[in-house]
N, C-alpha and C positions, 0 to 999 in steps of 0.2 A: 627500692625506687617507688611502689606502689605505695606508701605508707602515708596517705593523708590525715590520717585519723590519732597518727601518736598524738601524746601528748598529757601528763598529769591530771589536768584539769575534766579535758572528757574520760577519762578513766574514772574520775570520781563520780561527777554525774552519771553514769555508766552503773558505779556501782549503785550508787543512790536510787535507780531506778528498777534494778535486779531487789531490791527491798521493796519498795514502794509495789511493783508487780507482785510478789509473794503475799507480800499484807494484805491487797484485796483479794487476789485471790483464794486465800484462806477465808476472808473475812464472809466472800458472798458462798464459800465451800460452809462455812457453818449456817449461813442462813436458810439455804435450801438444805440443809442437812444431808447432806451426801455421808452414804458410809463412810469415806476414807478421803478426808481432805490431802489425803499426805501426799496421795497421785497426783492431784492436780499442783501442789507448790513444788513437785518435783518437775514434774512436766514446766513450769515457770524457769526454772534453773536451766534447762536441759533446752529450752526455746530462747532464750533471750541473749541479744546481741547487741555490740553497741550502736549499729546504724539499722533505721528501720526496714530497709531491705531487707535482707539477711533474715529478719522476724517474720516479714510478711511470706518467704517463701519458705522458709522454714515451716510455719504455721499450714500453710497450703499442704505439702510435704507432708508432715505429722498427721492430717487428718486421713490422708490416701493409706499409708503406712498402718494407722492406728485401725483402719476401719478396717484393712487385711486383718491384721492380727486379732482382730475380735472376733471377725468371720472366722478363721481358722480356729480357734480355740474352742469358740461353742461345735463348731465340727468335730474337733479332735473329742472333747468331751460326751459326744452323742454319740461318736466308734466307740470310744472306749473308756468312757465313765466308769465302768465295773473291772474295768482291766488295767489294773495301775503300770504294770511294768510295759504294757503297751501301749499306754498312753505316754510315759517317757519315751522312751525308743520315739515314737511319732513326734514331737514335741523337739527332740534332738534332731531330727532330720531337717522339721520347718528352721530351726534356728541358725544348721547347719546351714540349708540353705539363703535363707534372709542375709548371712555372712558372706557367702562365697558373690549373691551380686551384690551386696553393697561393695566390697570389695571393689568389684569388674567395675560399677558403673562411677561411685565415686559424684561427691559435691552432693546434691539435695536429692538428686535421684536417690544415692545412697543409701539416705539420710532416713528415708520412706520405707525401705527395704530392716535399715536398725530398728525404728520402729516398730514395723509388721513383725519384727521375731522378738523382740522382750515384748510388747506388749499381749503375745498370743501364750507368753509365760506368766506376764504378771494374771491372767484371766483365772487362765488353765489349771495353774499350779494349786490356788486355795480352792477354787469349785470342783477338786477331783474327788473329798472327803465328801462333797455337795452337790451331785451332776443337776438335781433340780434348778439349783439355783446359777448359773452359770448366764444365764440369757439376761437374769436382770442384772448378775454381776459385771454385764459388757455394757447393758447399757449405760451402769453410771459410771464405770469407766470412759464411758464415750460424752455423760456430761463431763466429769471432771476433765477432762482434755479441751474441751470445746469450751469449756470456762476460763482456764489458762491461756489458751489460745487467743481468746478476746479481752482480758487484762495485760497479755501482753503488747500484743496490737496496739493497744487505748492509749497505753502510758509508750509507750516505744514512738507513736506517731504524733501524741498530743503534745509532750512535754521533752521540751527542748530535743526536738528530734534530731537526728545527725543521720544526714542521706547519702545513699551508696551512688546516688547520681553527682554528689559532690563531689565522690573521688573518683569518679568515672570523667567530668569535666576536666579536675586536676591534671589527671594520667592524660587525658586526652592532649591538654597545650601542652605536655612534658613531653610525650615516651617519643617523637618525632626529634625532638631537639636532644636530647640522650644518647638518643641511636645515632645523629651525625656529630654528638661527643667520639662517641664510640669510634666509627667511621673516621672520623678524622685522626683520634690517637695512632688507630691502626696504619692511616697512611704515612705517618711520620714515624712507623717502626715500632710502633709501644705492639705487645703484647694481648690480646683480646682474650683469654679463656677467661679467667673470671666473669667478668662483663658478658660473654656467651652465654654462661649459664645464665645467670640473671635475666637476658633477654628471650631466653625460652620459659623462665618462671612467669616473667613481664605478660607474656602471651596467654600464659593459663587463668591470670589472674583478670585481664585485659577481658577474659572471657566471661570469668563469672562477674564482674562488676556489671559489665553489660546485662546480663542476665537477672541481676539483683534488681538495678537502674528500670526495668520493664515493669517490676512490682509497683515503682513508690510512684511514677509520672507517665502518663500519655508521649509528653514531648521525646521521651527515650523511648517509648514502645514504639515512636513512627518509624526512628532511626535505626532498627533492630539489622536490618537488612545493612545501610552503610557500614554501621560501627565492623557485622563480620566483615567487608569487604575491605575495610581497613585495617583490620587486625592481619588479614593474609596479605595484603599488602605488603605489611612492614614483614612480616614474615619472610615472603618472599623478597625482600629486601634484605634482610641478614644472610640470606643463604645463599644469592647470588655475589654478595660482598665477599663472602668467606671464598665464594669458586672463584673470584676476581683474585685474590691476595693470593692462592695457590700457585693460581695460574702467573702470577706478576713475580713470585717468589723462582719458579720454574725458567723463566726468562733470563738471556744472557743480557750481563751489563750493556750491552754494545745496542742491542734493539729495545730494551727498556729506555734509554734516553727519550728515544722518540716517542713515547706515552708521560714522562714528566710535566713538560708546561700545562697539560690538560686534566694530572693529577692535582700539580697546584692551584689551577683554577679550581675545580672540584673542592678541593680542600679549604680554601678559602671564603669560598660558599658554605661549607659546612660549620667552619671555624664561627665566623660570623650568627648561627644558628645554634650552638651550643649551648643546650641547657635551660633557652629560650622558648618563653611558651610561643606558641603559633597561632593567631587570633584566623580565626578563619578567612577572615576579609582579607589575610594577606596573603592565604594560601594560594589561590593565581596567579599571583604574582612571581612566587618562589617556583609554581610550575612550571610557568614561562621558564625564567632562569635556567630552571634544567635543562629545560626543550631544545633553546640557544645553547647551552654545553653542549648536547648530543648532534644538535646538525653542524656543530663547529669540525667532528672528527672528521679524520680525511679519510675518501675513498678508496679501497685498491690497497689496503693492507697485504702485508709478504704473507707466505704457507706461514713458515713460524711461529709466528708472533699472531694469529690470526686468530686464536680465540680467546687471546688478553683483549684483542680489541674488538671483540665481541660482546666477551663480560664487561667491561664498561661502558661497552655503546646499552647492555642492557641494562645496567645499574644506573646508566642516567635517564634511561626510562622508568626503569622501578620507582623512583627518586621523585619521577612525574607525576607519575599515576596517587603516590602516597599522599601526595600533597591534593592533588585534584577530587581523592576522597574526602580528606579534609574537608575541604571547601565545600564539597557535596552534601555533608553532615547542615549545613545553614538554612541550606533550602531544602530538606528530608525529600528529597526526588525520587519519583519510583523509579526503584530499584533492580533490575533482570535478576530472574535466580542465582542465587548464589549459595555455594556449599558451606553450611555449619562446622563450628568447629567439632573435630574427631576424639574423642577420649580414646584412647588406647589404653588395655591393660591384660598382660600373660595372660592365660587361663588356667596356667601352673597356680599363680599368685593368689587368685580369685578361688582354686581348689582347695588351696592349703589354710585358708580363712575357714572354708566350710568345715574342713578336718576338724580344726582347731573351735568349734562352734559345738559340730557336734559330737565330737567327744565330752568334752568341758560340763555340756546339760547331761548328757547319760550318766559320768560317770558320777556328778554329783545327783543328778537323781536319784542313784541307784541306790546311794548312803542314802538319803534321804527315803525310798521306800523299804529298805534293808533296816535301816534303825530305828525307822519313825519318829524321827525325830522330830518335837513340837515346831522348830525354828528352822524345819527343811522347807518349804515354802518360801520361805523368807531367801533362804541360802540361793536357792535354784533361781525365783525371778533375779537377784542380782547378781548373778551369774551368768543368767543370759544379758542384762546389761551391761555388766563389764566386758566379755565375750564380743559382745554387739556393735557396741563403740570403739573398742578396742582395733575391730577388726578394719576400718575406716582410717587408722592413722599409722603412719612409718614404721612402729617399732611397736608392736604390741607389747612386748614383753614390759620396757617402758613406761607406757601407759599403763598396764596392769600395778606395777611396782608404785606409781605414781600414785593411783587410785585409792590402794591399801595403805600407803601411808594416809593419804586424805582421810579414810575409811577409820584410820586409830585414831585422827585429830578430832574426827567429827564425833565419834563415839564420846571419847573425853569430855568435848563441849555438851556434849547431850545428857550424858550422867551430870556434870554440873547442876545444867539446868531443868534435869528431872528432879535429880535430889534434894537439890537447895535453895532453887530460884523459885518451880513454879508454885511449891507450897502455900508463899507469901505472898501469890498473886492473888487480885481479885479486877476482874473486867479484862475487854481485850486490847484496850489502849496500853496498860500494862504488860500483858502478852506480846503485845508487837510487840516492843520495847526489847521485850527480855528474846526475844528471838532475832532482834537485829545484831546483834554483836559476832555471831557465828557466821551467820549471811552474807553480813556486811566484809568482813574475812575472807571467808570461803569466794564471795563475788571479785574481793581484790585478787586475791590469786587464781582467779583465771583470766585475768586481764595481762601475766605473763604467760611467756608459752614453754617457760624451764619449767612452771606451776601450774599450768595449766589441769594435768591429771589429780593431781594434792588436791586443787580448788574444786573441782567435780565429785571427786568422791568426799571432802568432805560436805557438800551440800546434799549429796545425794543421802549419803548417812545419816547425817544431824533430821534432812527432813522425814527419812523415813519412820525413825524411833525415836524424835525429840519433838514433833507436832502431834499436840495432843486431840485428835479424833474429836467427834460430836459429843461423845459420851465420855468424859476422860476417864482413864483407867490405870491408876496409880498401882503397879505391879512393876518393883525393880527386879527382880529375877528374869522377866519378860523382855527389860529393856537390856540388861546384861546379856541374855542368850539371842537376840535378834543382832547386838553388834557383832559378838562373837560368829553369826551367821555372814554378815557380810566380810566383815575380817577373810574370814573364809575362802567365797566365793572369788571377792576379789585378786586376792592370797594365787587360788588356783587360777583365774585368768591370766595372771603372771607367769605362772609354772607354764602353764600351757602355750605362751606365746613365746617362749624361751625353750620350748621342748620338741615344740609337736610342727614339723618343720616353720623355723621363724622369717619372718617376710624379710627381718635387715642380714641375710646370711649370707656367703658367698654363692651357693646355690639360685639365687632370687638373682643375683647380679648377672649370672650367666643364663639365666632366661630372658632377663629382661636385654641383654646384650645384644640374647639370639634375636629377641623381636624387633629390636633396631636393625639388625641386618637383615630380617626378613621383608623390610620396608622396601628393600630394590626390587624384590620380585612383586611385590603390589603395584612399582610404580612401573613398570616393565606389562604386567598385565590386565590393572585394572582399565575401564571404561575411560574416555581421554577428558569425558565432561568435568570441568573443577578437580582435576587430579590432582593439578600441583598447590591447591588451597590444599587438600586432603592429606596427602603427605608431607606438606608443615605441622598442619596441626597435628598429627598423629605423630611425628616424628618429634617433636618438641613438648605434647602432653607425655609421652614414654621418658625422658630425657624430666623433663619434671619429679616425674615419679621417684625414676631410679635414682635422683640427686637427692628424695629425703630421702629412701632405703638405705643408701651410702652416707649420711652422715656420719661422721666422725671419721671416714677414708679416703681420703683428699686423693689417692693415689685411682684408688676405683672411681671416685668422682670423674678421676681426671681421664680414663680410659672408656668410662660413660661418654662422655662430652665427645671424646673421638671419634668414637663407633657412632653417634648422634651427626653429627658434621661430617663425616663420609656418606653415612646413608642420606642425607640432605643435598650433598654437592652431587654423590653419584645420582641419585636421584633425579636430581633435576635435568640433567647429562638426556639421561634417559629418557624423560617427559618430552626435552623441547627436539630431541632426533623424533621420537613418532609424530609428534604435530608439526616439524617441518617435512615428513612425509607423509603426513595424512592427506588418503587421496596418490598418492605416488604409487606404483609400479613395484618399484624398491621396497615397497614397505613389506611385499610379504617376504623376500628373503631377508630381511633388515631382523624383522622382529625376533625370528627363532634366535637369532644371533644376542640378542638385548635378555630375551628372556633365561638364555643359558647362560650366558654373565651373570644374571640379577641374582641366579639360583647358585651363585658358586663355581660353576664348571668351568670359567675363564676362560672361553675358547679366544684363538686370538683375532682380534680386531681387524687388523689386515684386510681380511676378505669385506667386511662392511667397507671398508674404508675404497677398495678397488671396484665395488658397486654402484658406489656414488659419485663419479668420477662425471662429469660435465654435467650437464644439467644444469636446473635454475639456478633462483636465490635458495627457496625450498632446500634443495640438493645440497645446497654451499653451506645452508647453517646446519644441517644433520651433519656434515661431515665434518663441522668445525667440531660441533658436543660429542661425535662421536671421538673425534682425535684425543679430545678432553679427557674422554671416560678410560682410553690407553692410558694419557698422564695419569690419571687418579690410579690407577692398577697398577700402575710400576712403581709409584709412592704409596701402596700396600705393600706390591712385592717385597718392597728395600724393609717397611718395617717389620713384617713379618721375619725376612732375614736374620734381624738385629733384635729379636723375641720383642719390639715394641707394636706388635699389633693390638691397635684399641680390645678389649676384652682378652689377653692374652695371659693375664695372671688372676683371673677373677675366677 
C-alpha cells in the first residue's frame, strides 16, 4: 500500500546516483589523501537511499554510531593494546552488545547501534599490531565517514531528489480511503486477515515516513505531533472495527436486523470513500457526516445486543475524530501531548542477536590471533559487519547466505579488474569508468529485496579490495587472500544465524506470541494517560515483527495475527472499563478483577459484572466492555477447546 516510490525509472536514477556519490567521494578521498579511501565509498554504499530522507537520518545516525565506536576502540586499545586475546574477548562483548540493541531498538536508532560495533572493529582490529597509532587511525576514520556523509547528502538532495514527504503526502490522501476499502468489504461478509496484516504494517511504515518527512522540510516537522495523532487514530479505528464485527458475528439474526439500515448507511458512506484520496478541505465535511450517522442511533438499546451498539456508536466516533485529524493536519494547530509510537521487541530476540555477535567476533578472532593470519583483520571487521547488519533484519541466516554470495560475485568483479583492467588505466576519469560497472550492478541489486543481501556484499567486497588506496599496490596474492577473508567471515555470519538460536525459528514465534499476550496485562496496569495510543502501537509494531520472522509460514502468520487481534480487542475491553470508572468507587474492586484476567487467571466475570449494577453512564459503558471481555473469553474458551488457539502450534 505504502509504495510510492516503485517504479523502473527512479531505480535507475537511484542507481546512477549510488555511482555518482562513490565517484566523488573517492575522488575528494584521494585529494586529501586519506589512508584508506575504501572506508569512505563503502560508507557511500552502506548510507545511500533512494529518497533523501532516509540519507539525511541515516547520515545523522552514522555519525552518533560512528563516534561510539571510535570512542570505544581507542579505549579498548589503551586496556588492552598489549593483550591480544583480551582485547578480542572485549571487542566480542561491545559487538555482542551493539547487536542485541540494535536488535531491541530497530529502524535508525538501530542503525547507530550497527555502526558503533563494526566501526569500533574496523579501528581496533588493524591498530592492535599498532596501539600508537589508533587515535589517528579514528580520526581519519571519522574524516572518511564525514566525507561520505556530505557527498551523499549533496547528490541525494541536489540532483533529482525524491522526498520521503512525497510518500508521506501520498499515504496520507490514501491509507483513510483503504481503510474504509477495508471497512466496507468487511461489512458485506468479505474476509479481512490479509488486509489486517497489511494495516498494522501500514502503521509501522506511516511511522517512519513521518519521522524521515521531519529531516527533508519544516512544514512536516510542524505537523510531527497531528501526523502521531492520526496514526493512533486510525489505529484505533481498525481495532474497534475488528471488536465491532466479533461482537456483530456473536449476535442473533433476530436483533441484528435492527443494526442493518445503519450498517448500510455506514457502508455506503464508506463505499463512496474507497480508495479515494481525502483532500483536507473536505475532511469536515466527512466528520460532519459521521457525527449525523452517530446521533441518528437510537437510545435505550436492549442488555443483549448493547455492546454491538456500543461499538458502533464508537466506530462512528473513531470515523470522526480520523477525519477531524485530517483536517487538523492543514492548519498545523497546537497540538496537547500526545503519545509516540511504541517499538516493541522480546528481549529473548534482542539477547539472541548479542549471542550471535558475540560469539561470531571471538571465535573468529581467535583463528585469527591463533594463526596470525596476515588477512585476520580483514576477516574479523567483516565479520562484525556482516554480524552487524545481519542482526537488524528478519532471517539472519538469509541475509548472511545473501551476503556471501554477493561476497563471491564482488570478489570475481575485482580480480577482473585488478588483474586486467586497472593496468591499462591512466588518470581517474578512466578509473571512474572502470569501477562503474560492479557499482552500477551491485546498486541495481539492491534496489530488489530477493537481492538485496547479493547487492550489499557485493559492493561491500569489490569496494573493499578492488579500490585502489592513495598509494596503489599491485600485490594479487593480497587481493586473493583479503576476499578469501571475507568469503569467510560472511560464510560464518550465515552459520551463525542458522545455528546459534535463529530469529525466524519456532522458538522466536512463541516469544513473540507470549509478548502479544503479555499486552493485556500492560493494558490492565499501566498509567490510564495515552494508553490506548500505546497498546496500538505496541501491539501492532509486535505483529510487524513477527510477520517478517514468519515469512514463508502462512499458518504461523496466521496465529500471529490472532494472538495480535485478541490482545487489541481484549485490550481495549479493558482500557475503556477503567476510564469509564475512573474516579468510581467500583474501580478498586473492578481492577484486581481486570488485572487477574489480563495475567491469565480468568477469574469469572460475574462478580465485576454484579458490581456495576445501577449507576451512571460511566457504570453502564464498564459494564457493557466488561460483558464484552466474557464474550472474548468464551470465544478463547471454544478455540482452545478445538487446539485452535492463536499461538497454539508454534
Amino acid at each position: 500500500m505504502l509504495n510510492p516510490f516503485a517504479g523502473r525509472g527512479l531505480d535507475l536514477i537511484y542507481i546512477a546516483k549510488v555511482w555518482l556519490a562513490a565517484v566523488l567521494t573517492y575522488f575528494f578521498a584521494l585529494w586529501l589523501e586519506v589512508p584508506q579511501p575504501q572506508t569512505a565509498v563503502i560508507s557511500v554504499f552502506i548510507l545511500m537511499q533512494p529518497q533523501s530522507g532516509p540519507v539525511l537520518a541515516k547520515s545523522v545516525y552514522r555519525l552518533l554510531g560512528s563516534a561510539g565506536g571510535l570512542g570505544m576502540a581507542v579505549l579498548l586499545i589503551a586496556l588492552f593494546g598489549q593483550q591480544g586475546e583480551l582485547f578480542i574477548g572485549a571487542l566480542a562483548l561491545w559487538v555482542g552488545l551493539c547487536c542485541a540493541l540494535s536488535a531491541h531498538y530497530r529502524g535508525f536508532t538501530a542503525y547507530s547501534f550497527v555502526l558503533a560495533g563494526y566501526t569500533a572493529a574496523i579501528v581496533g582490529a588493524p591498530a592492535l599490531g599498532n596501539p600508537a597509532e589508533v587515535f589517528t587511525s579514528a580520526l581519519w576514520r571519522a574524516l572518511e565517514i564525514g566525507l561520505a556523509i556530505l557527498c551523499c547528502g549533496v547528490v541525494s538532495a541536489v540532483l533529482l531528489p525524491q522526498h520521503s514527504g512525497q510518500a508521506l503526502q501520498q499515504a496520507l490522501n490514501r491509507r483513510l480511503g483503504e481503510l474504509a476499502g477495508v471497512i466496507s468489504d468487511a461489512l458485506a461478509g468479505a474476509h479481512p486477515g490479509g488486509a489486517q496484516r497489511q494495516l498494522a504494517s501500514d502503521a509501522v511504515l506511516w511511522d517512519n515516513l513521518r519521522q524521515l518527512a521531519a529531516y527533508e522540510a519544516p512544514h512536516w516537522g510542524a505537523r510531527q505531533g497531528w501526523l502521531q495523532r492520526l496514526n493512533g487514530e486510525l489505529m484505533a479505528l481498525a481495532t474497534t472495527f475488528n471488536a465491532f464485527m466479533h461482537a456483530l458475528a456473536a449476535m442473533p439474526c433476530r436483533e441484528r436486523a435492527a443494526l442493518e439500515p445503519y450498517l448500510q448507511a455506514l457502508r455506503t458512506t464508506l463505499e463512496a470513500r474507497r480508495g479515494q484520496p481525502l483532500a483536507m478541505a473536505a475532511a469536515p465535511a466527512l466528520a460532519e457526516h459521521f457525527a449525523a450517522q452517530q446521533q441518528a442511533l437510537p437510545a435505550g438499546r436492549g442488555r443483549p445486543a448493547a455492546i454491538a451498539w456500543r461499538l458502533l456508536d464508537d466506530l462512528l466516533g473513531q470515523l470522526q475524530r480520523c477525519a477531524l485529524a485530517h483536517a487538523a493536519l492543514e492548519q498545523a494547530a497546537p497540538l496537547p501531548a500526545t503519545a509516540p509510537f511504541e517499538s516493541l521487541t522480546s528481549p529473548w530476540l534482542s539477547l539472541a542477536a548479542g549471542v550471535r555477535g558475540s560469539v561470531l567476533v571471538a571465535v573468529l578472532g581467535g583463528f585469527w590471533y591463533l594463526s596470525a593470519w596476515p588477512s585476520g583483520p580483514a576477516m574479523l571487521l567483516s565479520a562484525a559487519a556482516a554480524v552487524s547488519l545481519a542482526c537488524t533484519t528478519p532471517n539472519p541466516r538469509g541475509t548472511g547466505q545473501q551476503m556471501c554470495q554477493g561476497a563471491l560475485l564482488g570478489s570475481v568483479l575485482a580480480f577482473i579488474d585488478y588483474a586486467y583492467v586497472y593496468p591499462a588505466l591512466d588518470g581517474f576519469p578512466l578509473l571512474a569508468l572502470a569501477i562503474a560497472p560492479p557499482i552500477l550492478y551491485g546498486a541495481w541489486l539492491t534496489t530488489r529485496l530477493p537481492t538485496l543481501g547479493i547487492g550489499l556484499g557485493l559492493l561491500v567486497t569489490f569496494a573493499s579490495v578492488a579500490i585502489p588506496a592513495n598509494t596503489p599496490l599491485y600485490n594479487l596474492p593480497w587481493l586473493l587472500e583479503n576476499c578469501l577473508a571475507t568469503l569467510v567471515s560472511f560464510a560464518a555470519a550465515a552459520v551463525a544465524g542458522a545455528v546459534l538460536l535463529p530469529s525466524n525459528a519456532p522458538w522466536s514465534w512463541r516469544r513473540l506470541n507470549q509478548a502479544l499476550q503479555a499486552q493485556l496485562a500492560f493494558a490492565a496496569s499501566a498509567p490510564l494517560a495515552h494508553l490506548r495510543q500505546r497498546l496500538e502501537s505496541r501491539t501492532r509494531d509486535l505483529l510487524h515483527h513477527a510477520t517478517a520472522l514468519a515469512a514463508g509460514a502462512p499458518e504461523v502468520q496466521g496465529q500471529l495475527l490472532a494472538s495480535a487481534l485478541q490482545a487489541q480487542m481484549a485490550g481495549l475491553a479493558i482500557i475503556e472499563v477503567r476510564q469509564a470508572l475512573a474516579g468510581d468507587e467500583a474501580a478498586q474492586a473492578v481492577q484486581p478483577l481486570l488485572l487477574a484476567w489480563a495475567q491469565g487467571a480468568r477469574p469469572p466475570l460475574a462478580a465485576g459484572l454484579a458490581l456495576l449494577e445501577g449507576g451512571g453512564p460511566g457504570r453502564q459503558r464498564a459494564r457493557d466492555y466488561l460483558g464484552w471481555l466474557q464474550v472474548a473469553q468464551n470465544v478463547t474458551d471454544t478455540r482452545r477447546q478445538t487446539n485452535t488457539t492463536p499461538g497454539a502450534n508454534l
